[in-house]
DOROKOL-33583 format. One line per field, with one value per residue (C-alpha): residue number from 1; x negated, y negated, z. Coordinates in Angstrom, 1 decimal, padded with zeros to 4 digits. Example, Ala and Ser with C-alpha at 12.3 -4.5 7.8 and 13.67 -1.06 7.14 Angstrom:
BEGIN
pos 1|2
u -012.3|-013.7
v 004.5|001.1
w 007.8|007.1
***
This chain:
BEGIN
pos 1|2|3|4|5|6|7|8|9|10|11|12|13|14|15|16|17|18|19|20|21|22|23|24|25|26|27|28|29|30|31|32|33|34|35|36|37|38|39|40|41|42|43|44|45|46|47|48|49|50|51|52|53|54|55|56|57|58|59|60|61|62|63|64|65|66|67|68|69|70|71|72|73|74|75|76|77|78|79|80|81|82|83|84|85|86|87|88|89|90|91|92|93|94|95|96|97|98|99|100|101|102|103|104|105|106|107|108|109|110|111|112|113|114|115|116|117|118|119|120|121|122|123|124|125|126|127|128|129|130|131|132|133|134|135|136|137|138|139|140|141|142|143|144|145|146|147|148|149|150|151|152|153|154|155|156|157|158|159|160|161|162|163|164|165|166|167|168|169|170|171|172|173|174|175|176|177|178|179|180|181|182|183|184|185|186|187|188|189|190|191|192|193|194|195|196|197|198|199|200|201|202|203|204|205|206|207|208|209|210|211|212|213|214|215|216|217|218|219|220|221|222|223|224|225|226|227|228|229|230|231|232|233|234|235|236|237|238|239|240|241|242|243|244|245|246|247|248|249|250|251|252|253|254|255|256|257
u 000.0|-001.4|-002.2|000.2|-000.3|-001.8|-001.9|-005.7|-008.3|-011.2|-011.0|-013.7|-013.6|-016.1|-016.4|-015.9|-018.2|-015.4|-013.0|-009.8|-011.5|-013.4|-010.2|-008.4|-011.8|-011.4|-007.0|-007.8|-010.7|-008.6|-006.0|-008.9|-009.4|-012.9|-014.3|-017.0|-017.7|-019.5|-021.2|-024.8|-026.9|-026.4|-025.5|-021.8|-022.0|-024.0|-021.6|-018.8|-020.3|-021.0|-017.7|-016.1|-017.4|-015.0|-016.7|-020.0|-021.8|-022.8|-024.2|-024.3|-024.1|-021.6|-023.2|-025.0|-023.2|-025.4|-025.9|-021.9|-021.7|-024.5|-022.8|-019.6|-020.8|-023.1|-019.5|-018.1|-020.9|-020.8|-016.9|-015.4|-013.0|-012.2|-008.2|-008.0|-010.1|-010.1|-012.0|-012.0|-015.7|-015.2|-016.1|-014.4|-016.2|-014.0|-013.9|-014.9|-014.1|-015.9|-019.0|-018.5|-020.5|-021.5|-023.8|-020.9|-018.4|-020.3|-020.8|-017.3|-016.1|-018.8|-018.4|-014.1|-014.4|-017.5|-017.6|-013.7|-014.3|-017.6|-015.6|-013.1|-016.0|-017.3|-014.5|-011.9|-013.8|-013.2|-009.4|-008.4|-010.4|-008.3|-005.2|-005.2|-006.0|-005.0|-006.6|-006.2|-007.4|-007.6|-006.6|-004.5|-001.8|-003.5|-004.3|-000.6|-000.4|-003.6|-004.0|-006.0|-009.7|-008.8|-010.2|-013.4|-011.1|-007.7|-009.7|-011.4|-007.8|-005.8|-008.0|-007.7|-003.9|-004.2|-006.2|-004.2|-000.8|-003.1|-004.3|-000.9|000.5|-002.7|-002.6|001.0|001.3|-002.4|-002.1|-003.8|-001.9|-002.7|-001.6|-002.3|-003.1|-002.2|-002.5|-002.0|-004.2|-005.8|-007.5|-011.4|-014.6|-013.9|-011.8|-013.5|-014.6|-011.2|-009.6|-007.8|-005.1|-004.4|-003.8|000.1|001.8|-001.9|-002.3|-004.5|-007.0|-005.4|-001.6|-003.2|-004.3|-001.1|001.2|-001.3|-001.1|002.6|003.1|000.1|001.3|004.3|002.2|003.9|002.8|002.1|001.7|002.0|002.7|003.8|007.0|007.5|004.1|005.2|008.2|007.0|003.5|005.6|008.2|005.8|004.1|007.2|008.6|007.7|004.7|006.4|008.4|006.1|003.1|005.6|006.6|003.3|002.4|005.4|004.8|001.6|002.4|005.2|003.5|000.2|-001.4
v 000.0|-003.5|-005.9|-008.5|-012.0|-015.0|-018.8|-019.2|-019.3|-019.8|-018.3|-018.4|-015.9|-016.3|-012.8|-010.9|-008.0|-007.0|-004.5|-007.3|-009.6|-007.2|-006.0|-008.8|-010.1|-006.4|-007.0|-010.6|-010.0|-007.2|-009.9|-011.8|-014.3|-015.4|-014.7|-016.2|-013.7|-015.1|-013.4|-013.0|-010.6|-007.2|-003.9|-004.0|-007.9|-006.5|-003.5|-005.4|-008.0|-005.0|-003.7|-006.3|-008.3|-011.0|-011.0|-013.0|-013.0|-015.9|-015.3|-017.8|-017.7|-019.6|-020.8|-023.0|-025.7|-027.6|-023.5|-023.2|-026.3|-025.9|-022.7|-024.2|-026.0|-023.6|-021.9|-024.6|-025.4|-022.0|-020.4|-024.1|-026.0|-023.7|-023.2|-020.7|-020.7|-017.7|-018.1|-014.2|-014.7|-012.6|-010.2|-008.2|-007.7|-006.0|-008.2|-006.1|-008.7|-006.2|-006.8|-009.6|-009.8|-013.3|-012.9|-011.2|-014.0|-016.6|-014.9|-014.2|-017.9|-019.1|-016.8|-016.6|-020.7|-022.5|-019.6|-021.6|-025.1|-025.1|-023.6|-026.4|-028.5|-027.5|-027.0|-029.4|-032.8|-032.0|-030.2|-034.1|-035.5|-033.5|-033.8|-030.0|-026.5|-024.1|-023.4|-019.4|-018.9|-015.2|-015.6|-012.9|-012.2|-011.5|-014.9|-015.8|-013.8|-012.9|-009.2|-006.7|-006.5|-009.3|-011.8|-013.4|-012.0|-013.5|-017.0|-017.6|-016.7|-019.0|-021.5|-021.0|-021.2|-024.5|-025.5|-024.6|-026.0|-029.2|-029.0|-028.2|-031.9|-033.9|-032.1|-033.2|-035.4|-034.2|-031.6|-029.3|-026.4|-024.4|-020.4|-018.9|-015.2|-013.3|-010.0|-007.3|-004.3|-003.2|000.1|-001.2|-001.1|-005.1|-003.3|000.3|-000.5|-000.5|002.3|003.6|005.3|001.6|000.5|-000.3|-000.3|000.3|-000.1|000.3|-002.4|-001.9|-002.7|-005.4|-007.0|-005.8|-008.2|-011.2|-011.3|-010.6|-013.6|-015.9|-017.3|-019.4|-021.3|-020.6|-021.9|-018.3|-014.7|-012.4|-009.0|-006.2|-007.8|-005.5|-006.8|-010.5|-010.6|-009.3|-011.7|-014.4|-013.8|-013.3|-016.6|-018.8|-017.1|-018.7|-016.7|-015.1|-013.1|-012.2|-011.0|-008.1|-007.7|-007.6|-004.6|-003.2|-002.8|-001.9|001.3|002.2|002.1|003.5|000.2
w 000.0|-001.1|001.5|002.4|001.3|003.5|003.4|004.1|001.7|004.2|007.9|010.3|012.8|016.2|018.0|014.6|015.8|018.7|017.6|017.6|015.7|013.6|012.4|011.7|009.3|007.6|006.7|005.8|003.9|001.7|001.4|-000.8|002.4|002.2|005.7|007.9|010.6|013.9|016.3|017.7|015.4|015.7|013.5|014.0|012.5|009.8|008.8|009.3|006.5|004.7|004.3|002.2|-000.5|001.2|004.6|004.8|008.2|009.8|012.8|016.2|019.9|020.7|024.1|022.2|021.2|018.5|016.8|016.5|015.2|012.6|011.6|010.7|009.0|006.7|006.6|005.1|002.8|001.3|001.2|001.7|004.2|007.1|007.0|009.8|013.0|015.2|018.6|019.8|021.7|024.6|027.9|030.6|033.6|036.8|040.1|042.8|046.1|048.4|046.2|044.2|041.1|040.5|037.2|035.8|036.6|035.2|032.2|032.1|032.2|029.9|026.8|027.2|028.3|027.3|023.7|022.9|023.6|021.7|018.7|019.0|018.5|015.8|013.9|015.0|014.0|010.1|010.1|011.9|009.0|006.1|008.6|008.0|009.5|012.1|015.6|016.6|020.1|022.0|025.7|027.5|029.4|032.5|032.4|033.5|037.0|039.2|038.8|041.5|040.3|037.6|039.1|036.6|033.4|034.6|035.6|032.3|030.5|032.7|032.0|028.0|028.2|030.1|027.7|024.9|026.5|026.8|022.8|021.6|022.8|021.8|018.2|017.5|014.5|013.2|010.6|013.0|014.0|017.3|018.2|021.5|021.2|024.6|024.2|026.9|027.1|023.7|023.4|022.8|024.4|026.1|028.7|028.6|032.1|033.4|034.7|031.4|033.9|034.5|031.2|030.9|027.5|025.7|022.1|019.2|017.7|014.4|016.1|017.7|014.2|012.6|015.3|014.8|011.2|010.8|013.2|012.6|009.1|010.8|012.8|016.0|019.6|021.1|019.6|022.9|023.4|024.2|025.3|028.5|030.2|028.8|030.1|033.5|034.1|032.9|035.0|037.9|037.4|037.5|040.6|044.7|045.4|048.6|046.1|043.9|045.6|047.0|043.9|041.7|044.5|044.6|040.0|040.8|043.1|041.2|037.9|038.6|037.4
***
């Protein structure tokens, strides 16, 4: 079956060696979407290039600022204006409070924090210049309600939905569209380390792409899913917390989770 259409000619995509990312670049890229792939150099960046004609690596850290913004640029000097921006830089490190690990939180917040808002920056500047573009940032759904041994994860995705709530008022009126991506637990090695016995409503990296792309195209504020844990972190983070601590424990024991 022939890939589906899309409305980008140019997508840059940070984090393209992680299995989300990876396979959105490979669907795109079939869809004859030039892609940029960013990520540090490594193996899976190179096969990744290698396995469309229509996926050209670039590769950056994006915890360096001046870098990123260099390599958008290259991006845009080869394959042209960048239509679609995906920020999908990111780690999961467990919080253990009894032993907290403190290198691991930092690096945490910097690559799913400091790895978005460097992306904005060096991308952003020209899509306000052509009044046109649109922002595609990975955050999560754990980033709506603490979760038990969350804690570095669900911090660094809180603050990327502030963030984009923030963006998503400022942008109004520019040309320059923004989608929050919160996924809930996808089947690849970011979240190997947690307890797969604890992964509710898991699903594959390729159903993962497949619900981005079907919804990306009409621009819409938020692409989250599956709708069972949505509709239950949401819930949980709009209720008085004396009702829902009980009742995040009470999912938790009755779940397994």
């Amino acid at each position: 079956m022939a890939e589906k259409t899309y409305p980008w000619k140019v997508a840059w995509i940070t984090g393209a060696s992680g299995a989300i990312c990876g396979e959105i670049a490979k669907r795109l890229a079939r869809a004859g979407v030039k892609v940029a792939a960013t990520a540090r150099p490594s193996e899976r960046l190179d096969a990744l290039a290698a396995s469309s004609s229509n996926i050209t690596a670039f590769p950056a850290d994006v915890l360096e600022p001046e870098e990123l913004k260099s390599c958008a640029a290259k991006v845009e000097a080869a394959l042209g204006p960048i239509d679609l921006a995906m920020l999908g830089a990111g780690m999961y490190v467990p919080f253990d409070f009894r032993n907290i690990d403190l290198d691991g939180f930092h690096k945490t917040m910097a690559l799913n924090v400091d790895g978005v808002i460097n992306g904005l920056a060096a991308v952003l500047p020209a899509m306000l210049d052509r009044r046109e573009g649109q922002l595609a940032i990975m955050g999560s759904l754990f980033g709506y309600a603490g979760w038990p041994g969350n804690g570095s994860y669900g911090a660094s995705k809180a603050a990327v939905i502030n963030l984009a709530e923030s963006l998503k008022l400022e942008l109004r009126g520019t040309g320059v569209d923004l989608t929050l991506i919160n996924p809930g637990f996808v089947d690849t090695p970011l979240n190997a380390a947690y307890d797969p016995k604890k992964k509710l409503f898991v699903m594959s990296k390729e159903r993962c792409a497949r619900k981005i792309l079907e919804k990306l195209p009409k621009r819409p504020y938020e692409i989250a899913f599956p709708i069972q844990v949505e509709g239950f972190l949401k819930t949980v983070r709009n209720m008085p917390r004396m009702v829902s601590f009980p009742l995040v424990r009470w999912f938790i024991k009755a779940t397994g989770a």
